[in-house]
One Martini backbone bead per residue (centre of mass of N, CA, C, O) as a GRO file, in nm:
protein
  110
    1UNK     BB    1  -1.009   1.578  -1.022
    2UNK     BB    2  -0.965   1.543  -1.344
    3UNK     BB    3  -1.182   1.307  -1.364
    4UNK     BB    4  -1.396   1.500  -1.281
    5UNK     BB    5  -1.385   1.728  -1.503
    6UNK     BB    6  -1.393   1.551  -1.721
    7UNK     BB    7  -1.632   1.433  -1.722
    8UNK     BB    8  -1.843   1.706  -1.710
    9UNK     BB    9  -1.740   1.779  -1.986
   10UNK     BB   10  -1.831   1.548  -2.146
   11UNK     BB   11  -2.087   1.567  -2.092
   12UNK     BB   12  -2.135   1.852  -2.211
   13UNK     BB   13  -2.050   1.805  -2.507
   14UNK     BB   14  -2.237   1.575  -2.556
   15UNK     BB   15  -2.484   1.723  -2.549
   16UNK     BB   16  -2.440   2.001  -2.697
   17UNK     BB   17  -2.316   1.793  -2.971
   18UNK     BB   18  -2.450   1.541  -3.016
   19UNK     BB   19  -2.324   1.267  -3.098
   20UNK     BB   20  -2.253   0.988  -3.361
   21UNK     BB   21  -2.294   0.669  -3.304
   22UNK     BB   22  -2.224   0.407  -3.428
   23UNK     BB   23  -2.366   0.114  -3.466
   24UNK     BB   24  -2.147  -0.097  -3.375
   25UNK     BB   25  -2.075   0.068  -3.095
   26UNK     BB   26  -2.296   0.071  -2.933
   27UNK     BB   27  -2.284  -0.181  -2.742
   28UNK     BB   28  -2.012  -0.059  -2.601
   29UNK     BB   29  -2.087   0.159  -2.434
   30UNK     BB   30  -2.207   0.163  -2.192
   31UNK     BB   31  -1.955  -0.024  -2.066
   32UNK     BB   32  -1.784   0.200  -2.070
   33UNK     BB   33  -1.957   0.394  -1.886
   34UNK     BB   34  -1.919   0.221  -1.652
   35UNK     BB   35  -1.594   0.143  -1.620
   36UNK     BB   36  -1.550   0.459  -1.583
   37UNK     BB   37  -1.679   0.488  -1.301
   38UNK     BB   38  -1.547   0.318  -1.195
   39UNK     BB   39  -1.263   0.435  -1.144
   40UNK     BB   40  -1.390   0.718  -1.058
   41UNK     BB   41  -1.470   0.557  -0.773
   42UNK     BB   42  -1.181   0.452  -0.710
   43UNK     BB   43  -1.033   0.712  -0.699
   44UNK     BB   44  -1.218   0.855  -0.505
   45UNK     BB   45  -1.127   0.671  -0.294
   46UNK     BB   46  -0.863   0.716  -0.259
   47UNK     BB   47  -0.841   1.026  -0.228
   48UNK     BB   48  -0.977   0.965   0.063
   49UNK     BB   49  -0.767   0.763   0.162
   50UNK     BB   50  -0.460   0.855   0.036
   51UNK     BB   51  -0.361   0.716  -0.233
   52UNK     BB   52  -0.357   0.811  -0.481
   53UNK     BB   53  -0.290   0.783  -0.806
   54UNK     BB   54  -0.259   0.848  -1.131
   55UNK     BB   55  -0.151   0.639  -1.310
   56UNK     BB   56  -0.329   0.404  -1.187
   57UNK     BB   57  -0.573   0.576  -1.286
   58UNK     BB   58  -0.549   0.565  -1.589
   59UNK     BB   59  -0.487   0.287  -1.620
   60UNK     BB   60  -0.763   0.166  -1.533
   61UNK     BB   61  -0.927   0.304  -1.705
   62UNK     BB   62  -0.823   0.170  -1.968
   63UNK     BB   63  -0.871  -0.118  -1.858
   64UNK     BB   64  -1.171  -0.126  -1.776
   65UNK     BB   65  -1.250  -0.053  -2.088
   66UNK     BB   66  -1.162  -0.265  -2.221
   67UNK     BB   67  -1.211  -0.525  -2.119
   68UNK     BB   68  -1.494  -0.459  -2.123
   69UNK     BB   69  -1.551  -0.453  -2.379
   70UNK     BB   70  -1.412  -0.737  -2.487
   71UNK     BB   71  -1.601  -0.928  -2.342
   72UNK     BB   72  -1.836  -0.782  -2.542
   73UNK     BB   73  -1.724  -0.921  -2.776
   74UNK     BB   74  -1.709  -1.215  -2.709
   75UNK     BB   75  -1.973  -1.263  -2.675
   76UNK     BB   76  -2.092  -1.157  -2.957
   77UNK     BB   77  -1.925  -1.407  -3.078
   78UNK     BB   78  -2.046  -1.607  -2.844
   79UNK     BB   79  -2.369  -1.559  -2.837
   80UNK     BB   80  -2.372  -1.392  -2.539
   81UNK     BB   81  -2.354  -1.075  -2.513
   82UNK     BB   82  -2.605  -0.990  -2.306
   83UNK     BB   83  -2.517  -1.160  -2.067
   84UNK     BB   84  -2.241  -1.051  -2.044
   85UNK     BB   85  -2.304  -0.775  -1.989
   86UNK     BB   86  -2.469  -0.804  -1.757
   87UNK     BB   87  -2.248  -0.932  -1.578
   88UNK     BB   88  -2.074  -0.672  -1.589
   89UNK     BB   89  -2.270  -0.471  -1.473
   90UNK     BB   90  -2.298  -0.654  -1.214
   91UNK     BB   91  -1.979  -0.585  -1.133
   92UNK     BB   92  -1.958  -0.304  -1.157
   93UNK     BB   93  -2.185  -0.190  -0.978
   94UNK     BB   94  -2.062  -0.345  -0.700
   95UNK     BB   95  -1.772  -0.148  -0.740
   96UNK     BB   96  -1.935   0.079  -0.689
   97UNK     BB   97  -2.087   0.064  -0.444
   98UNK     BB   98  -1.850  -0.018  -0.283
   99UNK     BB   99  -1.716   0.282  -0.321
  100UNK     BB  100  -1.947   0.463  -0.224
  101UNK     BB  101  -1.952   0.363   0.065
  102UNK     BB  102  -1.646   0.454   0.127
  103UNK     BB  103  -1.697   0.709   0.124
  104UNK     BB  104  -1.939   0.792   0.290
  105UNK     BB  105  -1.764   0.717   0.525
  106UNK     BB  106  -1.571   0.896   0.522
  107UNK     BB  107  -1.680   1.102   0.497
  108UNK     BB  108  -1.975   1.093   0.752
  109UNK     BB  109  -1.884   0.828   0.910
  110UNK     BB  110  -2.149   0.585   0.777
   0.00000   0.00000   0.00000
């Protein structure tokens, strides 16, 4: 539940205050923010499934979004940025809607 208010304050702040992103970090923003959706998708489904643990949860959240970025900083240092990050977000996403299935299935029982 924290970590769906904090994503929406989040949300909300970003619109409101528009804040200006360094030049550097563009390229692993994106990647951040598929990485932290895996996260509170991964813990939404525990808490569905009844296992949820919040340290689990804060360490997964800390630790998808580090490795998903240093990928993506490893891609761009051998000149493979772009296949790298597109992989990332294909691995991101496919546990994204996996945990997203697992859901549908608890909460409607489809």
């Amino acid at each position: 539940m924290i970590g769906i208010v904090a994503l929406l304050a989040g949300v909300v702040l970003g619109v409101y205050l528009s804040p200006d992103i360094p030049v550097y970090l563009q390229p692993y923003l994106p990647i951040a923010v598929v990485a932290a959706l895996d996260a509170l998708f991964g813990g939404l489904r525990a808490y569905f499934e009844g296992i949820f643990d919040s340290k689990v949860f804060v360490v997964s959240f800390i630790f998808n979004v580090t490795v998903a970025s240093l990928l993506v900083f490893l891609g761009d240092l051998l000149g493979v940025g772009t296949q790298l990050s597109t992989a990332v977000l294909v691995v991101l996403g496919i546990r994204i809607f996996g945990n997203a299935a697992a859901i549908r299935r608890g909460v409607f029982g489809a």
